[in-house]
MARGU-774047 format. One line per 8 residues: for each residue x, y, z of N, C-alpha, C, CB. Coordinates in Angstrom, 2 decimals. Glycine has a CB too. Example, Ala and Ser with C-alpha at 12.3 -4.5 7.8 and 13.67 -1.06 7.14 Angstrom:
! MARGU-774047
13.19:-5.69:7.80:12.30:-4.50:7.80:13.20:-3.30:7.80:11.31:-4.47:9.05  12.85:-2.25:7.08:13.67:-1.06:7.14:12.90:0.03:7.87:14.08:-0.60:5.72;
END
This chain:
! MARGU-774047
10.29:20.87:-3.10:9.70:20.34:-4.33:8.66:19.27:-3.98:10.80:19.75:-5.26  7.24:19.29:-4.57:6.26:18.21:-4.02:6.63:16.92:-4.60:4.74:18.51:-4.37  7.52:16.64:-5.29:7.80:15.18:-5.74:9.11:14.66:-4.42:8.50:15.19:-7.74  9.29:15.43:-3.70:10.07:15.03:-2.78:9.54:14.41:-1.83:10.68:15.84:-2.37  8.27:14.53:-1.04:7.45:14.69:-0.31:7.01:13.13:0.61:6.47:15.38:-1.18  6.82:12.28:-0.35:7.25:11.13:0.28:8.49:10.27:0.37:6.57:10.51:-0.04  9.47:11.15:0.16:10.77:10.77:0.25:12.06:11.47:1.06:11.03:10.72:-0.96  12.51:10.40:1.78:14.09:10.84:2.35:14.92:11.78:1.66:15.02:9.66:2.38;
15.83:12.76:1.75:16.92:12.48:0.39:18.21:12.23:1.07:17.16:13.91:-0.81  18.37:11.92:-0.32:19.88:11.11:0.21:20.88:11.40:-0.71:19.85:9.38:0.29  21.40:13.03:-0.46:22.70:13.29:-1.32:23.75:13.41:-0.12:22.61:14.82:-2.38  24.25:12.92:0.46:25.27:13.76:1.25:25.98:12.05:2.42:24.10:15.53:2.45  26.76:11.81:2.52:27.15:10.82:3.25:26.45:10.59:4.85:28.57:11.04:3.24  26.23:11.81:5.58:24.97:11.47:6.14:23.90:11.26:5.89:24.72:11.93:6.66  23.32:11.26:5.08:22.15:10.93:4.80:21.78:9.43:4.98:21.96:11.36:3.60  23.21:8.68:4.27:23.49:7.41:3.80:23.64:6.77:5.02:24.63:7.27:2.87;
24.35:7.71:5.98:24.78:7.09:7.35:23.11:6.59:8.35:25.90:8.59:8.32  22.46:7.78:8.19:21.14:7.72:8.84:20.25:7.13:7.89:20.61:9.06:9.29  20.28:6.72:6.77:19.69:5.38:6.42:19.99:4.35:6.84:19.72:5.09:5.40  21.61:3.90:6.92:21.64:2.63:7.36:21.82:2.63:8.88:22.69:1.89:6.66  21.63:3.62:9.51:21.36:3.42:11.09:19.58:3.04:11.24:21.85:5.13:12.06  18.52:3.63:10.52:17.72:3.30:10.60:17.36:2.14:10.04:17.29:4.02:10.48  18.15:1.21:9.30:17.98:-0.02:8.73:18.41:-1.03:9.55:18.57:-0.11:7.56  18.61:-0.85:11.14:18.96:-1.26:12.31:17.66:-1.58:12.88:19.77:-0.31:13.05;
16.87:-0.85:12.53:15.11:-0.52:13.12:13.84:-1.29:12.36:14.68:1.29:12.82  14.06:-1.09:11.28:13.27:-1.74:9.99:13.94:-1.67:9.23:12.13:-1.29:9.44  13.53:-2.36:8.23:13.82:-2.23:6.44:13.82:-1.16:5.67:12.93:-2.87:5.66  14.49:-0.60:5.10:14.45:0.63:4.38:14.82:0.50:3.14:15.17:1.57:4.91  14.80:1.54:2.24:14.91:1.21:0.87:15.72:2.25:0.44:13.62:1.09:0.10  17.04:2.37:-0.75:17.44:3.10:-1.04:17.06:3.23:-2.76:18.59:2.97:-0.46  16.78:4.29:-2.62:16.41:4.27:-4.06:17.45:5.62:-5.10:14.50:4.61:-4.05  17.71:4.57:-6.10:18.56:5.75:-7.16:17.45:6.25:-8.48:20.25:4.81:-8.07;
17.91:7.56:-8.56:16.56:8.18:-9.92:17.06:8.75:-10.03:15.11:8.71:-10.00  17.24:8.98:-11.60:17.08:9.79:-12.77:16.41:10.62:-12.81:16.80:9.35:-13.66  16.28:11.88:-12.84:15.78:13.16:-13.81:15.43:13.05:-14.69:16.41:14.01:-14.18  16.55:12.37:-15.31:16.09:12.61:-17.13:15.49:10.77:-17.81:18.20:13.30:-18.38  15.62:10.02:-17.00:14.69:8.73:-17.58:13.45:8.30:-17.67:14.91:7.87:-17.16  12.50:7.97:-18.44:11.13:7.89:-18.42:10.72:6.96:-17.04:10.62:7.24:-19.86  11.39:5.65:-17.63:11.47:4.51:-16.58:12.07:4.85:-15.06:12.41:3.38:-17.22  12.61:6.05:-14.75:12.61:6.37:-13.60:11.69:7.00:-12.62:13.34:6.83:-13.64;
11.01:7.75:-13.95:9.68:8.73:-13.27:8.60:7.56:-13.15:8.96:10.26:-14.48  8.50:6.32:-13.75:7.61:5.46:-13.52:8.03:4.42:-12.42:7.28:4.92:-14.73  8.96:4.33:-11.88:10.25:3.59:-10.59:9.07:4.72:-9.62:12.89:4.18:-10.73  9.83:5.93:-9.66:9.07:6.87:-8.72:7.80:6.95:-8.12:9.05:7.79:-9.16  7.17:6.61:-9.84:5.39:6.63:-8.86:5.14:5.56:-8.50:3.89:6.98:-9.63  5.73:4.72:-8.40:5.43:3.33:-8.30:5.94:3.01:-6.53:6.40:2.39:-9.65  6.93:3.93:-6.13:7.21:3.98:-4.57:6.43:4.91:-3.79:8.62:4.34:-4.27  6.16:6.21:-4.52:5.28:6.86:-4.05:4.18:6.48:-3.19:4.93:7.30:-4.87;
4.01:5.66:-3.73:2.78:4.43:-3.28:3.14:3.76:-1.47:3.02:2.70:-4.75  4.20:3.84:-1.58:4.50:3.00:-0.60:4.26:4.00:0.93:6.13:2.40:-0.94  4.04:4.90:0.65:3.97:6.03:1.63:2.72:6.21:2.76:3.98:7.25:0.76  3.06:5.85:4.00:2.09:5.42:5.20:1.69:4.19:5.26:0.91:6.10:5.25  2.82:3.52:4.70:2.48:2.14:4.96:3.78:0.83:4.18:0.74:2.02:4.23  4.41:1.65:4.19:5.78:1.09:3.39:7.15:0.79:4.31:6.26:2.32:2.24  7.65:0.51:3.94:9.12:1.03:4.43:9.49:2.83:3.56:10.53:-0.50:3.75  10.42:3.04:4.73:10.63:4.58:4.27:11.96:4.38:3.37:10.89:5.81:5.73;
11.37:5.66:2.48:12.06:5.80:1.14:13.41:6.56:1.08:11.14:6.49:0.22  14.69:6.33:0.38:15.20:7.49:1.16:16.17:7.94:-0.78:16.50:6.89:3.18  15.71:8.53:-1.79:15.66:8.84:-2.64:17.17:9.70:-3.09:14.46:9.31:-2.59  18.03:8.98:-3.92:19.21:10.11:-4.36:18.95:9.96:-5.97:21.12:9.65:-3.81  18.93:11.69:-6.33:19.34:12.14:-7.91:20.37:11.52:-7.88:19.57:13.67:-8.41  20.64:10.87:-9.27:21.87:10.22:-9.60:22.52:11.83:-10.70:21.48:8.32:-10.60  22.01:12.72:-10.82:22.36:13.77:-11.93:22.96:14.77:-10.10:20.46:14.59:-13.38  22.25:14.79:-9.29:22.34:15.93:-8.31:24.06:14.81:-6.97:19.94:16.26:-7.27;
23.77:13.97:-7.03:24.48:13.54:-6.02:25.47:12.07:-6.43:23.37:13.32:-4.86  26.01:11.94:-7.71:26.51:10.76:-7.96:27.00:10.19:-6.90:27.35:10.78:-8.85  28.32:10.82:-6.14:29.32:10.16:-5.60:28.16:9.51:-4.84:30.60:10.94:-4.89  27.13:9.67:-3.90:26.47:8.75:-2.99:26.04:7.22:-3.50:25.25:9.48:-2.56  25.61:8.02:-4.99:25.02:6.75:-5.76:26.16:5.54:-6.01:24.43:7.28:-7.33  27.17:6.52:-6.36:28.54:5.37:-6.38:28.80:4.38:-5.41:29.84:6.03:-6.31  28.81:5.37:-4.05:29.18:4.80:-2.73:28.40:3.77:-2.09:29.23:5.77:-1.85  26.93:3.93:-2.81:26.27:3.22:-2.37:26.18:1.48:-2.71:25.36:3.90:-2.58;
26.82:1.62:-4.39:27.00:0.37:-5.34:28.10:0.09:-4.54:27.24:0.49:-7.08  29.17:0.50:-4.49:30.91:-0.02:-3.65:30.65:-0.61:-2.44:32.13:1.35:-3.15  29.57:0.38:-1.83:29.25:-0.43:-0.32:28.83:-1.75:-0.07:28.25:0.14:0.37  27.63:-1.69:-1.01:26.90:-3.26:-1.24:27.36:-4.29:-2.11:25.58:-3.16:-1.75  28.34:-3.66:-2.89:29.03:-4.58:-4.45:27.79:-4.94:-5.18:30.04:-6.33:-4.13  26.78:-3.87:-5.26:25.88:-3.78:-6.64:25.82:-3.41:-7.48:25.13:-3.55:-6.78  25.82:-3.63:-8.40:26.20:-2.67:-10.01:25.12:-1.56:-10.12:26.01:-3.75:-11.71  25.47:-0.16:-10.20:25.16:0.71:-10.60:23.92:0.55:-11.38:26.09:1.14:-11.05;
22.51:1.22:-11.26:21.42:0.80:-12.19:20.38:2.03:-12.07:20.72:-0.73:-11.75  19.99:2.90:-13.03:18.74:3.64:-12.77:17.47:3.18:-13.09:18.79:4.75:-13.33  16.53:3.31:-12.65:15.99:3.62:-11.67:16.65:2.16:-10.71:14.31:3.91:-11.97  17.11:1.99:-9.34:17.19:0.91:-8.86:16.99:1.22:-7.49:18.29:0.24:-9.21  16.31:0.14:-6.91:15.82:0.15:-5.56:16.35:-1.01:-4.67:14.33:0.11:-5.59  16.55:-0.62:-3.61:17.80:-1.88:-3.05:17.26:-1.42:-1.08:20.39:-1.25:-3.73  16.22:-3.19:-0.90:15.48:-2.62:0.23:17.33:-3.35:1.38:13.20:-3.61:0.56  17.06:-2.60:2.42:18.25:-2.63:3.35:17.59:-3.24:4.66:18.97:-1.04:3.61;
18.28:-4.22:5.43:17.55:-4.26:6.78:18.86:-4.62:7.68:16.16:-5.48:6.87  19.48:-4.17:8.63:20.18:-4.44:9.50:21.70:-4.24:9.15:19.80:-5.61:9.87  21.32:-3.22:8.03:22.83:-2.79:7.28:23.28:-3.41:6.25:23.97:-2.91:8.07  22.42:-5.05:5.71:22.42:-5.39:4.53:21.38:-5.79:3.36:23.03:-6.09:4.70  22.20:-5.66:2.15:20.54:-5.77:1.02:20.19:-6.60:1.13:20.34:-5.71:-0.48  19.06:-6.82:1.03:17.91:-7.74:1.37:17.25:-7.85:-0.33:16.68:-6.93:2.78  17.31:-6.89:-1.04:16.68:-7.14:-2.47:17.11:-5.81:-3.14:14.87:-7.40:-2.50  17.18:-6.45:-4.75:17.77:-5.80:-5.51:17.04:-5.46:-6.52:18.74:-6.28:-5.78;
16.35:-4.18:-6.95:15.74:-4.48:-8.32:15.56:-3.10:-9.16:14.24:-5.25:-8.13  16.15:-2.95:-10.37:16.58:-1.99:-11.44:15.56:-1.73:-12.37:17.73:-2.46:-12.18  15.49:-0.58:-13.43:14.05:-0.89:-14.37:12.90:-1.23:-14.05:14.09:-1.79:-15.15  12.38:-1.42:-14.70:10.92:-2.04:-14.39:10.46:-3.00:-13.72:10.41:-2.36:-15.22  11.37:-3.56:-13.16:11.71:-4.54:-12.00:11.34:-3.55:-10.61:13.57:-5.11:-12.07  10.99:-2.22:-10.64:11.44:-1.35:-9.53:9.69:-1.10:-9.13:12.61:0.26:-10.05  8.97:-1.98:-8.82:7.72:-1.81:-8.47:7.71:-1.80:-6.67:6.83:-3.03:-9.25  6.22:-1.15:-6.28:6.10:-1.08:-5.26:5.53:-2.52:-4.46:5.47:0.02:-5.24;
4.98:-3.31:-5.31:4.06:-4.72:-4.56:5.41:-5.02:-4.39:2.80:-6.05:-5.49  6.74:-5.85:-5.09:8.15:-6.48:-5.03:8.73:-5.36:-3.81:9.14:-6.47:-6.78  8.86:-4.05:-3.85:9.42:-3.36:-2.24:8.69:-3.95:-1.30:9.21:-1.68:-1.93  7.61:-3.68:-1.38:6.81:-4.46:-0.25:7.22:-5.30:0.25:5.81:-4.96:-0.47  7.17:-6.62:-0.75:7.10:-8.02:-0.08:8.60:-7.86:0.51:6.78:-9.51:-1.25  9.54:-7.76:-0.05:11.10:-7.83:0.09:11.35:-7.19:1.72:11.96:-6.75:-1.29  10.47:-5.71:1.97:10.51:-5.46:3.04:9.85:-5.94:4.40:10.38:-4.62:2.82  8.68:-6.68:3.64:7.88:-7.65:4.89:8.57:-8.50:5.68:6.89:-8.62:4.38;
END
């Protein structure tokens, strides 16, 4: 699917595992999205952006892959949020931000 394209995915507990092994390396970002939310498809283009020059994205459907999305809130003790982006560096969050809060300049800086 071309909306995948600048993105990781991240349904499956490896996935999650090889995100946070690569968050050993740099900063990475986990991002949760909606299908069906407006404000998610606008979360989306808004990371899109971040691509060749970002930290890497690593993207889970919250409709296609809950349990990750779950696992991912239990892991960090963050409350559950769509669209929400949560940059990672060395295995812990580094920044938290849900809604329209979910811009690419704020990934940025958080990951700098």
């Amino acid at each position: 699917m071309a909306d995948d394209v600048p993105f990781h995915t991240l349904a499956s507990e490896d996935d999650l595992e090889a995100a946070l092994r690569q968050s050993d390396d740099e900063p990475v970002v986990l991002y949760k999205h909606s299908d069906t939310c407006p404000i998610s498809a606008q979360a989306q283009d808004e990371l899109k952006s971040l691509t060749g020059g970002g930290p890497p994205v690593y993207r889970v459907v919250v409709q296609e892959a809950r349990s990750i999305s779950d696992q991912i809130a239990e892991h960090f003790s963050i409350r559950h949020e769509t669209p929400q982006a949560i940059v990672v560096h060395d295995g812990e969050p580094m920044f938290n931000a849900s809604h329209r809060d979910v811009t690419a300049a704020k990934v940025r800086q958080a990951a700098a």
